[in-house]
Residue, then its C-alpha position, 0 to 999 in steps of 0.5 A: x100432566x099430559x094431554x095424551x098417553x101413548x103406550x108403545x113407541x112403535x109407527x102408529x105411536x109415534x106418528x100420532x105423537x108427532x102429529x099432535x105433538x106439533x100441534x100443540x100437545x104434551x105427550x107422554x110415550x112409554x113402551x115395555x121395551x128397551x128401544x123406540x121403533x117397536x117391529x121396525x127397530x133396526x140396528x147399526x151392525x158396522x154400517x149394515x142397518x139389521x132389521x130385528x123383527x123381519x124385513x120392512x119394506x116401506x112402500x105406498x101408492x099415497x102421495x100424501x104419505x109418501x111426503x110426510x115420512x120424507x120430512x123425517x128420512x131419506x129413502x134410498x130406491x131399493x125395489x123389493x125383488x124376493x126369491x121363492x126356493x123350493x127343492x134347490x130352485x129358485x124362483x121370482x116373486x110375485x108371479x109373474x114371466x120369469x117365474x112361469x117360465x122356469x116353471x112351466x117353459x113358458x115364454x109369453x103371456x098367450x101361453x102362461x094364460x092357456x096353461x094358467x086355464x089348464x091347470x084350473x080346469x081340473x078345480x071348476x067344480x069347486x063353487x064355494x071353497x071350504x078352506x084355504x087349499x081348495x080356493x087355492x087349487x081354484x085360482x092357481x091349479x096343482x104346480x103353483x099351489x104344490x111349488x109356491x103356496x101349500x108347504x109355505x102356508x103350512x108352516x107359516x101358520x102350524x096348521x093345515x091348508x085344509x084347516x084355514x079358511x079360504x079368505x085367506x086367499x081372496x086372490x093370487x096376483x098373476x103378471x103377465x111382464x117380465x117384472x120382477x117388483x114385488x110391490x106395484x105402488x109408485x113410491x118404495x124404498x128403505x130409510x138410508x139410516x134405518x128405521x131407527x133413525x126415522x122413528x127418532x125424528x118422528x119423537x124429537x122433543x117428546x117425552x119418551x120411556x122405555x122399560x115402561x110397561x103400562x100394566x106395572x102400573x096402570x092406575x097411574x099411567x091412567x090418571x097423567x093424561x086426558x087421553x090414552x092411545x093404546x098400541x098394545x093387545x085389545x084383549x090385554x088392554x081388557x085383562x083378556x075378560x072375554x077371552x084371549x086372541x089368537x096369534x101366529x109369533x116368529x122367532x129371529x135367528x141372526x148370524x154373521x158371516x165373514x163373507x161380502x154376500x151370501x145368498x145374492x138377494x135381500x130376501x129368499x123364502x123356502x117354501x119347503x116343509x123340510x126347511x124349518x124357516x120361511x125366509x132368510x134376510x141377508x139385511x146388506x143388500x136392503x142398502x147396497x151394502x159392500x161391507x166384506x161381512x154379511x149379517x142374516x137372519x132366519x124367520x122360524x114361525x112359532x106357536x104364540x105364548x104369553x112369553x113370546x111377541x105376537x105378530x099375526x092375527x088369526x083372523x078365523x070366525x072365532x078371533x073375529x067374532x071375538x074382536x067385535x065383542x071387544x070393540x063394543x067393550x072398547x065404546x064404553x072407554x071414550x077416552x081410550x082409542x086402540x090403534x096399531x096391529x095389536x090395538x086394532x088385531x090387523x095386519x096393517x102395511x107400514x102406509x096404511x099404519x102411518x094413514x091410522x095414525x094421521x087420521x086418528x091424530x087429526x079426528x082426536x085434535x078436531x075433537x079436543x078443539 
């Protein structure tokens, strides 16, 4: 009946079914929600575009992917500007100028260099770190490991630093300008009408089901198309028969306020322990919005359950090697290709997913020809 199935209707999935779609292909796309867009839905609350599933940035150094999300979306010039706040000050994101400045009184590059060195001296002795505090203290020293990354970390993944291994922290990104962009990719910017909007384009005249949970009945989801394309958990896909992966999940608490701005910043992080939540959104400000409402919405990073969503992958020596193990099981089902955060157990940013999928849509029809 179809020539491709594809479980989940979020990026990766309807990327790929739009690229094969075009090329001549009948699909069949289902997800076990009820709505399109998987993590990137966003919803029309009176005109303010309300990210569910946190904040989506859309950003990417590729100019090649730059103009295919254009065919299908408008995007607006919003510039990703986020806030740390630590003990009732707040500081700029990423590392640069004006946060040293605040932190250390600083006022050029020559002396937040010399006190950068300062402060690492202390760590020289560390050679190879044996977790995550230890290669922090070594590229950043006490206040910024302290202020920025220590209790944020912590609560961000229910462990402590000295429990997490230290890839998790390859490098820290320090700039010497007074910059306060987050992201250095050229092109950046947020959909004008929302992701939702966007992902609605990508399916426009394919086949869509949501409430459709391909395990209900996968016997004959299984026999429709020639090919499956799986965006789920690998493990899943596998009925967990060598062990279940690890995840960090997140709880989204979203409130309307009747005032026109409540915290002046689409995105401001607490890095503190005491405050249960690593960010607010307040979700106006991603579009400019002069509404005199406001709607945001508060991060609470939370144990993974059966019950809850995943969204990080514990990417430690045990998921890792478990994952590989997967992989090999994956090679034994040529007509199943993984794809996605969950299918592929990665986070993966909005670009590099819609690359995935470009590339396995173009490796599947070379294949099929």
């Amino acid at each position: 009946m179809y020539d491709y199935l594809i479980v989940g209707a979020g990026l990766f999935g309807s990327v790929f079914a739009q690229t094969v779609s075009e090329n001549g292909k009948r699909c069949l796309v289902i997800d076990k929600r009820s709505h399109i867009g998987g993590n990137v839905y966003s919803k029309d609350v009176d005109g303010i575009q309300v990210h569910l599933y946190g904040a989506h940035i859309f950003h990417t150094d590729k100019e090649n992917i730059w103009q295919y999300v254009n065919r299908f979306t408008s995007f607006n010039h919003y510039i990703n500007s986020p806030l740390a706040c630590y003990k009732g000050k707040l500081y700029n994101l990423p590392f640069n100028m004006n946060t040293f400045n605040k932190l250390w009184n600083v006022n050029t590059p020559e002396e937040t260099r010399h006190k950068l060195e300062e402060q690492r001296r202390k760590y020289h002795s560390i050679n190879e770190p044996a977790n995550l505090e230890e290669q922090a203290l070594k590229l950043c020293g006490d206040d910024i490991y302290y202020t920025f990354i220590k209790e944020y970390t912590e609560k961000q993944w229910g462990r402590s630093a000295k429990e997490l291994p230290p890839f998790i922290i390859k490098r820290i990104p320090f700039r010497f300008t007074y910059d306060n962009n987050y992201f250095s990719d050229p092109y950046q910017g947020i959909p004008k009408n929302g992701y939702t909007a966007f992902i609605h384009k990508l399916l426009k005249g394919i086949e869509v089901k949501t409430n459709t949970n391909y395990f209900d009945d996968r016997a004959y989801f299984d026999q429709i198309a020639r090919k499956v394309i799986f965006t789920g958990c690998i493990d899943e896909y596998f009925d967990y028969n060598l062990g279940r992966l690890e995840y960090r999940s997140l709880r989204f608490e979203h409130e309307r306020l009747e005032t026109d701005n409540y915290q002046g910043n689409a995105v401001i992080n607490y890095n503190e322990a005491s405050v249960p939540y690593t960010r607010m959104i307040e979700h106006k400000h991603f579009n400019f919005g002069n509404q005199p409402f406001t709607i945001v919405t508060k991060e609470y990073p939370q144990t993974y359950t059966s019950s809850e969503e995943p969204y990080y992958p514990i990417n430690d020596e045990k998921n890792s090697t478990l994952l590989k193990e997967y992989k090999e099981q994956a090679k034994l089902y040529p007509d199943t290709h993984f794809g996605g955060r969950l299918g592929q157990y990665a986070y993966f940013d909005m670009d590099d997913t819609v690359e995935a999928a470009l590339l396995l849509a173009k490796e599947i029809l070379s294949e099929d020809q």
